[in-house]
C-alpha positions in Angstrom: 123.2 110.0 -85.5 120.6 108.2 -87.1 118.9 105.2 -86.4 119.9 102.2 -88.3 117.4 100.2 -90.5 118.4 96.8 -92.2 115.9 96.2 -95.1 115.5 92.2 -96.2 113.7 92.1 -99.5 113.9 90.1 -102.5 111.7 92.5 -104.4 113.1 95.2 -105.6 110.7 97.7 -106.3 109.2 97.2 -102.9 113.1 97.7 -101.4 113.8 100.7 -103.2 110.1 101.6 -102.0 110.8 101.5 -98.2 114.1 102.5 -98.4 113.0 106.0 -100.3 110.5 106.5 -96.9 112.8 105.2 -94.6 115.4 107.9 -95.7 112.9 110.8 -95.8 112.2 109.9 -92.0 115.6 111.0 -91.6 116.8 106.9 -90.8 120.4 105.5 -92.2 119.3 102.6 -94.6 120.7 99.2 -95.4 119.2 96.6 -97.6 120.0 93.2 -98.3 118.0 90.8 -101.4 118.7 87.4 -98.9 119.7 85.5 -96.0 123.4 85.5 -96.7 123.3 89.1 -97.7 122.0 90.3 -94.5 124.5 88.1 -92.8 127.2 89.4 -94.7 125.8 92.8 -92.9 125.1 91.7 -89.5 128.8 91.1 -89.7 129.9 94.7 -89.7 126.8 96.7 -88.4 124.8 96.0 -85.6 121.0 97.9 -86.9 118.7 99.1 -84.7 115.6 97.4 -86.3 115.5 95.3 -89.0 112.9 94.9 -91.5 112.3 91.1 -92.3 110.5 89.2 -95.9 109.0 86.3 -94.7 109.5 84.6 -98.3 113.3 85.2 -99.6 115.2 82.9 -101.8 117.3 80.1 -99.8 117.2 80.5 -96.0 113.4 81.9 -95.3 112.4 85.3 -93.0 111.3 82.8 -90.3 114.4 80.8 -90.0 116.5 83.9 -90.3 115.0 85.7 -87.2 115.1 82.3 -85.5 118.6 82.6 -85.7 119.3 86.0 -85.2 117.1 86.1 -81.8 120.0 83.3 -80.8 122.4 84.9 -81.5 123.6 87.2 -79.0 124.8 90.5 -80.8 121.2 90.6 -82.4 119.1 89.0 -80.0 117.8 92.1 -78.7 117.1 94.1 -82.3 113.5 94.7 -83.0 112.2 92.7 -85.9 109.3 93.3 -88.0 108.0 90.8 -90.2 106.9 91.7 -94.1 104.8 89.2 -95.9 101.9 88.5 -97.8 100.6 85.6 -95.3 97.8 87.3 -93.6 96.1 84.5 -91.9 96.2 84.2 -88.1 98.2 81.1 -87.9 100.6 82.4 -89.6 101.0 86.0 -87.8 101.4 83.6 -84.8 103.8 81.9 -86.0 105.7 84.9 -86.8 105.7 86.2 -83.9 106.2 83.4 -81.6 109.8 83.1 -84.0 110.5 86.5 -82.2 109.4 89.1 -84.5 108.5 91.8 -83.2 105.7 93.0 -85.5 104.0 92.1 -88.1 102.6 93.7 -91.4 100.8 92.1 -94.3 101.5 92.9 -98.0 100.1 95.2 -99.7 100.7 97.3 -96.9 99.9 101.6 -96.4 103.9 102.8 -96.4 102.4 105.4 -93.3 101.3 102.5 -91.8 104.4 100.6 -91.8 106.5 104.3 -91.0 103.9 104.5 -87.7 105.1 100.8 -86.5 108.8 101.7 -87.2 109.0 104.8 -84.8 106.7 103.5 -82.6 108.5 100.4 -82.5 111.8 102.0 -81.7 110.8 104.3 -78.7 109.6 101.3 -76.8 113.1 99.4 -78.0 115.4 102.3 -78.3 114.3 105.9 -76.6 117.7 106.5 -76.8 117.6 107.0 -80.7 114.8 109.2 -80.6 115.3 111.8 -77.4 117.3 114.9 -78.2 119.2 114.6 -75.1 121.7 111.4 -73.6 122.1 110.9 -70.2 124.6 108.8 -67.9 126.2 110.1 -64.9 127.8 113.0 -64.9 127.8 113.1 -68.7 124.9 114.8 -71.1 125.2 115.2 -75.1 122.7 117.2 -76.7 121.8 116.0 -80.1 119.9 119.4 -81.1 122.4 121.6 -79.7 125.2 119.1 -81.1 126.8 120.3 -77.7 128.5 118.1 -75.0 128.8 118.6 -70.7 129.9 117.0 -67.9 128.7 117.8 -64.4 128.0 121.3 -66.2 131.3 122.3 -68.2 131.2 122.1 -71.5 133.3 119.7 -73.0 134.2 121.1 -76.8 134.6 117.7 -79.3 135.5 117.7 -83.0 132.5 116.7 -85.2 134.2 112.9 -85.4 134.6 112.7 -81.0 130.9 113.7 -81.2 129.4 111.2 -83.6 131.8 108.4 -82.0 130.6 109.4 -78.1 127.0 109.7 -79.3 127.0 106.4 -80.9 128.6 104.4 -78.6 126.3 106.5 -75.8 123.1 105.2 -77.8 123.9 101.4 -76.7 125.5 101.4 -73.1 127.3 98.2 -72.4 126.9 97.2 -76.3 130.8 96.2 -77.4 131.8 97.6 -80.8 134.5 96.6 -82.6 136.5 99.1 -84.9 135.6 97.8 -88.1 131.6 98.2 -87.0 133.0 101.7 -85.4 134.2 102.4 -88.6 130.9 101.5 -90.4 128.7 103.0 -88.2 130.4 106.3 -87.0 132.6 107.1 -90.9 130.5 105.3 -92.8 130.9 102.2 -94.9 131.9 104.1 -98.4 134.7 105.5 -96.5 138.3 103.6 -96.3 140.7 104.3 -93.1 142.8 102.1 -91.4 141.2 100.6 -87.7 143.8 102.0 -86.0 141.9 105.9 -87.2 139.1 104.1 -84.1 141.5 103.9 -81.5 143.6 107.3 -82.1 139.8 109.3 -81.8 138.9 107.1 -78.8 141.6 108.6 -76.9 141.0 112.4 -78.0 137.4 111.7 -76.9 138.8 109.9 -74.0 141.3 113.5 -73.1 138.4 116.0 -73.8 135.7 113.7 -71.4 137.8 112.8 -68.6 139.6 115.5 -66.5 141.8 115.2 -63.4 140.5 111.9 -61.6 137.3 112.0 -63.5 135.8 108.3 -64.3 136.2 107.1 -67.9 133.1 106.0 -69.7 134.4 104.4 -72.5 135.4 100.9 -71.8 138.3 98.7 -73.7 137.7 95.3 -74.4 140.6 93.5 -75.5 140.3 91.7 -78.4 137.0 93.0 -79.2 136.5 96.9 -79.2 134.7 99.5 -77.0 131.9 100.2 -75.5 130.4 103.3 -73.4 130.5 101.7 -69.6 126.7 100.9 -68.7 127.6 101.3 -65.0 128.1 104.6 -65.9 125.0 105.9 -64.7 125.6 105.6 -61.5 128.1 107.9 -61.3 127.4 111.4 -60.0 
């Protein structure tokens, strides 16, 4: 699957810009015009880097990524700044906030591409590897083919995107309706219950005989793939 991009840009032209590039590079897009809109987001979906205005109407990009570094689910999401303040003090600023990176308007769109991959294989190697590792367990993404400690283990196409997702984050606690976003899709509309009835097909195919289970249940908050996993085998 894809990595996830959050876009936060009160211009549209420039929005619609990035998102057009973003796509081509093969990345799953979201954008938001404001603060609250990218909250609204946040709320369901969990990105994988976030591309940040510094100027946006009501709450500003600085204030917005000194909030989401406190926060706990997002503390950890690369953040690049966008803005047309150039001047040293003010790149400081940003990144002392927490950004990550930091890119001055007008900006080359390769440039900006460059920072985004490069950004993401120091963050995230996971998204950007064609195989996934952890114990006893490997998914291939070219090969779209799954195995544990050697046997193939045959998924449908919905196990696979779940395991892979979940596999992308270890230790990162989903809950269904962000399952639901991120692994059917947000324009598609199935009951939460769908998350829990494919969890334990994935759950049958993956674990055989006495064989330890690498998806964890959190109760009252979702699932995650067990980051003491790795340590098996």
């Amino acid at each position: 699957m894809p990595a996830t991009i959050l876009v936060v840009e009160d211009e549209a032209d420039l929005s619609v810009l990035m998102r057009y590039n973003l796509e081509a590079e093969g990345f799953r897009v979201l954008t938001a015009e404001s603060g609250d809109e990218a909250a609204e987001i946040l709320q369901e979906t969990v990105p994988d880097l976030i591309l940040l205005d510094w100027m946006l109407p009501g709450l500003s990009g600085i204030e917005l990524c000194r909030r989401w570094r406190a926060r706990e689910e997002t503390a950890r999401v690369p953040i690049i700044m966008i803005t047309a303040r150039g001047e040293e003090e003010e790149r400081i600023r940003g990144l002392a906030t927490g950004a990550d990176d930091y890119v001055v308007k007008p900006f080359s769109l390769p440039e900006l591409l460059a920072r985004v991959h490069a950004l993401l294989r120091r963050s995230s190697p996971q998204l950007v590897t064609s195989i996934l590792k952890a114990g006893d367990l490997e998914l291939d993404r070219t090969s779209h083919r799954v195995r544990r400690s050697g046997r193939e283990v045959h998924l449908g196409p919905t196990e696979y995107r779940l395991l892979e997702y979940l596999m992308r984050h270890p230790g990162r606690v989903y809950s269904r309706e962000q399952l639901l976003d991120g692994v059917w899709g947000n324009d598609v509309y199935v009951d939460e219950r769908t998350v829990d009835v494919h969890v334990g097909r994935l759950r049958k195919a993956i674990n055989r005989g006495r064989a330890a289970d690498p998806i964890r249940t959190v109760r009252g908050a979702g699932y995650a793939f067990d980051e003491r996993f790795d340590k098996v085998g």
